[in-house]
N, C-alpha and C positions, 0 to 999 in steps of 0.2 A: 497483386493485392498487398495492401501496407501490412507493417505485424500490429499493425491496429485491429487490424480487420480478424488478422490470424490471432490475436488473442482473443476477441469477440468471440469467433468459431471454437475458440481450443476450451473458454472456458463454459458455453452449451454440451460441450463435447463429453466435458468432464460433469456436466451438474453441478457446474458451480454457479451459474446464471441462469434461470429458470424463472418464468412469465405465469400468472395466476393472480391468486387475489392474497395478497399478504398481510398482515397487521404487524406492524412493524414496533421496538418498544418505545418507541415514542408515541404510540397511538395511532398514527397513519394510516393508513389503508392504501399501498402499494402496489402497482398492479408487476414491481418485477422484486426480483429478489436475489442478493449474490451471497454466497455461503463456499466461500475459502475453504470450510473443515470439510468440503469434499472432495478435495485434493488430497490421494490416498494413495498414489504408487509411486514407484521409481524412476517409471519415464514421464508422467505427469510432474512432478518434482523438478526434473531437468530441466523439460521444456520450456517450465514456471521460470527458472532462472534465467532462462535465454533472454525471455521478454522483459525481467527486470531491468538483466543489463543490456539490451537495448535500449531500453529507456533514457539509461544513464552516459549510455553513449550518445542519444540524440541530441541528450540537453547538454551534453560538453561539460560536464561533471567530473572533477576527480578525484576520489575520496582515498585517503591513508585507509580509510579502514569501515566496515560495513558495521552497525551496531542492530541484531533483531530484539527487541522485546518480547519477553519472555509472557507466553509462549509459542503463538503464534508465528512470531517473527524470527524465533532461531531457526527452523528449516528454510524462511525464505533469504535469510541473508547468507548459511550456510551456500544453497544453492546457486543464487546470486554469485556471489566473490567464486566458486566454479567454471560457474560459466562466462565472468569477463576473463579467466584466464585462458579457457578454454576458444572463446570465440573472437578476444583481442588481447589477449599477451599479457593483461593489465594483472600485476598481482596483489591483489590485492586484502589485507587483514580482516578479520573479525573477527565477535566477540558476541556476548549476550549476557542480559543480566539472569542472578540466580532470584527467586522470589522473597527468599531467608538468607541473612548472609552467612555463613559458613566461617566454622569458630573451631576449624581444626584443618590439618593440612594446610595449603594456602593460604588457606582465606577468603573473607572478601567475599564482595556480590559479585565482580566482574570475570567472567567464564572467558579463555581463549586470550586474543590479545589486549594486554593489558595497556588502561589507555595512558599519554602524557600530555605534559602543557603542549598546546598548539596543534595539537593531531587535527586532521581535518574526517570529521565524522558522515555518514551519511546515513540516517534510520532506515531499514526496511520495514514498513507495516504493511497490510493489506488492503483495509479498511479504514478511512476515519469518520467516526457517525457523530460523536459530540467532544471529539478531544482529548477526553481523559486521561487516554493513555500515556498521548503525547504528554499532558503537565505532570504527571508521574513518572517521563521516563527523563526530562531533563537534570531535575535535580538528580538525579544517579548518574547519569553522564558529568555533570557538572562537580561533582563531589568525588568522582574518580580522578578527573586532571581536569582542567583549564582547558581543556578540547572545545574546538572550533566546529558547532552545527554548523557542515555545506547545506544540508537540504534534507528534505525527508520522499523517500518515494514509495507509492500507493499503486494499487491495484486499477483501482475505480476509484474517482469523483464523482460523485451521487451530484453534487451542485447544487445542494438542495439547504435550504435556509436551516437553522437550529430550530429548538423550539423559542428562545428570546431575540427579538433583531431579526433584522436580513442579511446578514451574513454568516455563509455554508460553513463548517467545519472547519475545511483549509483556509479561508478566509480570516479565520480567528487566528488558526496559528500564527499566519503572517504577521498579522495585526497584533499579536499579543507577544511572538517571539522574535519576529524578526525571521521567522524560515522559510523559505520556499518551497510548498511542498508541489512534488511533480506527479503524475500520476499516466500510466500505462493507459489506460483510457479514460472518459470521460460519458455522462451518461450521453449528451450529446451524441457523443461517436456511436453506443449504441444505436440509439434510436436512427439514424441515418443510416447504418449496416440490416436493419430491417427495413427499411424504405428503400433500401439498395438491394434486398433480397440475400443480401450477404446470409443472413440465417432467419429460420424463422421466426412467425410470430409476429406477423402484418393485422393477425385479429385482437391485439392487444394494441396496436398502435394508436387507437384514439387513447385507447384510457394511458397511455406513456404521456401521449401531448398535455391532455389535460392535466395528468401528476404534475409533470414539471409547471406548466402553465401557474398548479395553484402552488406548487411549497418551492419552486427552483427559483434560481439568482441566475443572474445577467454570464 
């Protein structure tokens, strides 16, 4: 079994991926739904990091240094940069921004490793639904040093259109930043690991085809 497959299973496992009928905020009506904030222990946490940095191994990636946005993405880039040293040698920095910058002590918004010209960066986020984060998390990076976006890596692509245009989420970043975001699965992969029986939830499989049918991209 691929760790595509094993993340599919890990994140049922966990309640992070769960089938029903959803109203999503964009309006939608969603027949799946994945929720990260229920990743809640210690060995779920690990694990989480294993698959990040496979990821990052598959695509031939080498980042100076992990960057999570805050807040979501400080425990996965924490775990992350763990486990590429743990599972490939790779040692690798991070960091994370603070919300408020901080006007005593150090300083600064940048938590952990502090960044410089040319550093080669890599975002951990979970999700991207319409971006935001992402245009909010450049200029911070950008205004800490002259650091070089390698790419950004996700959890799940949804591959599903925005609400203006036909292009998904990650489509935009490309298009708008120049980053390539990579992602641990694809709704795609889901929907094929229930056709595969991989995990359940074959009585939700029409309303998945027709989801993507009606809001999903190429």
């Amino acid at each position: 079994m691929s760790y595509k497959n094993d993340f599919i299973k890990f994140m049922t496992e966990c309640g992070v991926l769960t089938f029903g009928d959803f109203t999503l905020k964009s309006g939608r009506k969603a027949p799946y739904f994945v929720n990260t904030g229920n990743y809640k222990t210690g060995k779920q946490l690990a694990k989480l990091g294993e698959f990040y940095a496979e990821c990052i191994k598959d695509h031939g990636i080498s980042p100076d240094t992990l960057f999570g946005p805050a807040y979501k993405g400080i425990p996965l880039a924490v775990s992350c940069s763990v486990a590429l040293f743990n599972k490939y040698g790779m040692d690798v920095n991070y960091c994370f921004d603070r919300k408020e910058a901080k006007d005593h002590g150090e300083g600064g918004v940048i938590v952990g490793k502090q960044l410089t010209d040319g550093e080669k960066v890599v975002i951990i986020e979970d999700v991207i639904t319409a971006g935001t984060a992402i245009r909010q998390v450049i200029p911070v990076l950008k205004n800490a040093a002259d650091v070089k976006i390698e790419a950004m890596v996700i959890s799940v692509d949804r591959m599903e259109k925005g609400k203006e245009g036909d292009l998904s989420a990650v489509q935009e970043v490309k298009r708008d930043f120049g980053i390539e975001v990579f992602s641990i699965v694809t709704i795609e992969d889901i929907i094929k690991a229930i056709e595969d029986g991989v995990i359940k939830g074959k009585e939700y499989l029409d309303k998945m085809l027709e989801y993507r049918k009606t809001y999903g991209i190429k």
